[in-house]
C-alpha positions as CSV (number, residue, x, y, z in Angstrom):
1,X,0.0,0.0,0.0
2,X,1.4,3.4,-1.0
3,X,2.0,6.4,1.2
4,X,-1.0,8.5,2.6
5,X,-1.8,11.4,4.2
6,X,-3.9,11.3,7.5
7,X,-7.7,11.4,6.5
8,X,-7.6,15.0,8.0
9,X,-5.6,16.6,5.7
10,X,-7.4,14.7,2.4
11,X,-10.0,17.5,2.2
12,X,-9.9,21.6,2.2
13,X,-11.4,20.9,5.5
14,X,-9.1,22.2,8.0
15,X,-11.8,21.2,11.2
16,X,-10.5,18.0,12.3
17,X,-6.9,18.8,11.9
18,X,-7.1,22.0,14.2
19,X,-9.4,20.1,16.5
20,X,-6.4,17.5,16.9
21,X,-3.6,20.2,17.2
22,X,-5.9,22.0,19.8
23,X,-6.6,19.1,21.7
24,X,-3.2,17.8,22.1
25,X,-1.5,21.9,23.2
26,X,-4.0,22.2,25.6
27,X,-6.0,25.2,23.4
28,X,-9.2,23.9,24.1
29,X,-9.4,24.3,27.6
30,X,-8.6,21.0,29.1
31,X,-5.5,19.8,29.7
32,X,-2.3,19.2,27.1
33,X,-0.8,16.0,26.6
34,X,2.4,15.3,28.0
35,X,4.2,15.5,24.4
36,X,3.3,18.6,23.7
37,X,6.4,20.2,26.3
38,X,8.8,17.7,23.5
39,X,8.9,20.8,21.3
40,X,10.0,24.1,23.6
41,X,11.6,21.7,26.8
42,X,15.5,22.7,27.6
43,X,14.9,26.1,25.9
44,X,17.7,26.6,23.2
45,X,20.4,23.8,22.6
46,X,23.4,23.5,20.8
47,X,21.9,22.2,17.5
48,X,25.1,19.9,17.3
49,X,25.6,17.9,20.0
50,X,23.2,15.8,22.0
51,X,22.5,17.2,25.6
52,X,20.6,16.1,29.0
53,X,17.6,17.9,27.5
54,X,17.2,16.2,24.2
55,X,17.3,12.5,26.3
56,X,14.5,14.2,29.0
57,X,12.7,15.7,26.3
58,X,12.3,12.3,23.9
59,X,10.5,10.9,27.3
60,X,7.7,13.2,27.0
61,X,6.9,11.5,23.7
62,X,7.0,8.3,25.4
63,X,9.9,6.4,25.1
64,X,13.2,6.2,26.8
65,X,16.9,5.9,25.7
66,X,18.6,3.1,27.7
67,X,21.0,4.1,30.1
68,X,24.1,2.3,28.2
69,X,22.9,4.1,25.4
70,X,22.5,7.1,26.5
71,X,26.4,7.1,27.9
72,X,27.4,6.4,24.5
73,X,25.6,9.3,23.0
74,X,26.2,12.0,25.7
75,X,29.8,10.9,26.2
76,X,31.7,8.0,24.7
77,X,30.4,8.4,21.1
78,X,29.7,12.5,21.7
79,X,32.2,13.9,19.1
80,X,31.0,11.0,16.7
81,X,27.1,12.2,16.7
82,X,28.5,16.0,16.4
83,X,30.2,15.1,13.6
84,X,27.1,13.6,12.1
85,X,24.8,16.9,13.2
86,X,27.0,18.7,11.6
87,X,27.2,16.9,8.2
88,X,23.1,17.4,8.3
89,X,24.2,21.4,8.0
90,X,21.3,23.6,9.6
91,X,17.8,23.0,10.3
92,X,15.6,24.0,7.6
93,X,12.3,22.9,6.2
94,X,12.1,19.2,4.9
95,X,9.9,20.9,2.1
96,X,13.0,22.9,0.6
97,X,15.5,19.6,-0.1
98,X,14.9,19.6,-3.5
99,X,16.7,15.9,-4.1
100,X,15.1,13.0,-3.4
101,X,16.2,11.6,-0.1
102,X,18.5,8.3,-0.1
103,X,20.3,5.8,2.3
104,X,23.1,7.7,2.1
105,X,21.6,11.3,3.0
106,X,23.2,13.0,6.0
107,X,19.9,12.8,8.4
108,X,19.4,9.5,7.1
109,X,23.2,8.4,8.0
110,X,22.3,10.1,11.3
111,X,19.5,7.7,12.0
112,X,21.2,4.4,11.0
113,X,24.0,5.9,13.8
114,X,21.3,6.6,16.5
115,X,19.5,2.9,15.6
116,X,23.4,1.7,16.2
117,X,23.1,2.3,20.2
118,X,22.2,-0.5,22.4
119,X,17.7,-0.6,22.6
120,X,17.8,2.6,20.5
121,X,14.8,1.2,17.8
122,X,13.5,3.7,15.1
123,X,11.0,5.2,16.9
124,X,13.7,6.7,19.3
125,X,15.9,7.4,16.4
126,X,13.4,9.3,14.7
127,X,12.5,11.2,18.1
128,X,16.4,12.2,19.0
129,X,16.7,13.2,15.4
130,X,13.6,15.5,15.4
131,X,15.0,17.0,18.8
132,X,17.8,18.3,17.0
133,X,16.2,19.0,13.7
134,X,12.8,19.8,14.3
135,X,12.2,21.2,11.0
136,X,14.3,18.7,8.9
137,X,13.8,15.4,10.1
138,X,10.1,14.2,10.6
139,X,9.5,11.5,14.0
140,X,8.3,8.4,13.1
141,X,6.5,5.9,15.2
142,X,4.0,2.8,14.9
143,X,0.9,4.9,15.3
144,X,2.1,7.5,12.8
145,X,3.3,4.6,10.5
146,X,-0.4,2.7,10.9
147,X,-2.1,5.8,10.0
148,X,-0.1,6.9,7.0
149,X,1.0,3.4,5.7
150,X,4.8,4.3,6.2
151,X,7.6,1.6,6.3
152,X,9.6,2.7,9.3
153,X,11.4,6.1,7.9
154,X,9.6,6.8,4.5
155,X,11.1,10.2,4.3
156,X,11.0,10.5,0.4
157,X,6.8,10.2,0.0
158,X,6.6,13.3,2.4
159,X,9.2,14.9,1.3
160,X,7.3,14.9,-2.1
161,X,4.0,15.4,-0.8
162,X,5.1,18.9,1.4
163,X,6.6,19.9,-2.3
164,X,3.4,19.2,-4.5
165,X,1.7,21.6,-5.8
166,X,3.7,24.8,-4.7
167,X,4.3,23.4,-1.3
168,X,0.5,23.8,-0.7
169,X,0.5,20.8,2.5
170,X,3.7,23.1,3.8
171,X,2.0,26.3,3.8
172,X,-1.4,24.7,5.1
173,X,0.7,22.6,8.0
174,X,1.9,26.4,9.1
175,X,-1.5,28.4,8.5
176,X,-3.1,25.4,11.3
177,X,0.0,26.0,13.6
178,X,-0.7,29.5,13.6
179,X,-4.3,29.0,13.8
180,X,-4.4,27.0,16.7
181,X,-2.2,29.4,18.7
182,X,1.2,27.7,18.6
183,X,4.5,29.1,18.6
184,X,7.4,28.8,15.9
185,X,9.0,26.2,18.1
186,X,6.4,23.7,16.8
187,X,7.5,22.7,13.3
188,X,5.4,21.6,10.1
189,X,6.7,18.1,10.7
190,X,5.9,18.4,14.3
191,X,2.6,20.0,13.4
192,X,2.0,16.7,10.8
193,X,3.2,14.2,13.4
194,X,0.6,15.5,15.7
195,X,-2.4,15.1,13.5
196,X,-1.5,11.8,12.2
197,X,-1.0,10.5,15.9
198,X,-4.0,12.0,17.3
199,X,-6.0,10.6,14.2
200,X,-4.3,7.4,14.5
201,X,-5.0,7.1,18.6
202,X,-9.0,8.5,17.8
203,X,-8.8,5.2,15.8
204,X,-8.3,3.5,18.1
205,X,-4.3,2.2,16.8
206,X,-2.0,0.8,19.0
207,X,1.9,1.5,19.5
208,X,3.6,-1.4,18.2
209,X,7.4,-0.3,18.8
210,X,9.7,-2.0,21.0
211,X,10.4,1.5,21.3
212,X,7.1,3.0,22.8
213,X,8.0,1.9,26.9
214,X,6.2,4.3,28.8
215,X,2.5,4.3,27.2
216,X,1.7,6.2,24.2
217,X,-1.9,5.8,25.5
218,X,-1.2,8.2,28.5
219,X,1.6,10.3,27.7
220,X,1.1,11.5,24.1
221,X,3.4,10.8,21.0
């Protein structure tokens, strides 16, 4: 089955899709879900090197990197994964790379890296990646993979779909960001993870990911 877009972006209609965003941030008067303090938590980071805050952060959106792993990443391995940050270049919008995106891509050599650290699955690959990158490198897990019929990081499909037409999905991810009161720390990725999750978790879908330890379910991907 090919790549899709959630069901609430298919249609001009942008009700269910703000409904989600609002829902999940708290802007409709009950209470945010846990993942929504992923995007702003730590307040600003070195963009190339892993910190404290990007490991605390990723546990807001429900999963945990492993202790051992962890080590390797903030210390043993450290220079390795800033070398690798670096090669990605700046953040910048996933709808701009104008080549197709390939195994040997820097954010996807990034990822294969992550994956490389001991319990460190793609869900918390895609999650580490997105802390750094928030605008580059879109977070993958189960629920967002059910929902849009991804195979683990199907990066080219989106890439391609926030390009079509003009970059109309782009410009439409940021008019609902603005329109449901969020700030410019929330990405169009992040904005697009959101929706699909929400729509996914409304379906009642279930995290399948090794990954997803603490309870998608309660926290909030």
């Amino acid at each position: 089955m090919s790549y899709r877009l959630p069901e609430a972006l298919q249609t001009d209609d942008d009700t269910r899709a703000l409904a989600f965003l609002r829902e999940y941030y708290g802007r409709d008067g009950g209470s945010a879900y846990t993942g929504s303090y992923f995007d702003g938590w730590g307040g600003q980071q070195d963009p190339d090197r892993f910190t404290a805050e990007d490991v605390v952060a990723v546990t807001f959106l429900s999963v945990v990197v492993p202790p051992m792993a962890a080590h390797r990443l903030l210390h043993t391995e450290a220079e390795r994964f800033c070398r690798l940050l670096r090669d990605v270049g700046p953040d910048r919008d996933f709808a701009q790379e104008t080549e197709p995106v390939h195994r040997d891509w820097p954010g996807w050599r990034l990822e294969t890296a992550l994956r490389e650290l001991p319990g460190v699955g793609r869900t918390i690959a895609s999650k580490l990646c997105a802390r750094k990158r928030p605008r580059l490198l879109p977070i993958y897990d189960s629920v967002v993979g059910e929902v849009t019929c991804a195979q683990s990081w199907q990066w080219e499909p989106l890439r391609q779909a926030l390009r079509a037409d003009d970059g109309a999905l782009q410009a439409r991810l940021l008019r609902l960001r603005d329109a449901a009161g969020l700030d410019a720390t929330v990405s169009a990725l992040r904005v697009y993870d959101v929706i699909a999750w929400m729509e996914g978790r409304k379906r009642g879908v279930q995290p399948t990911d090794p990954d997803d330890q603490l309870g998608a379910a309660v926290t909030g991907s």
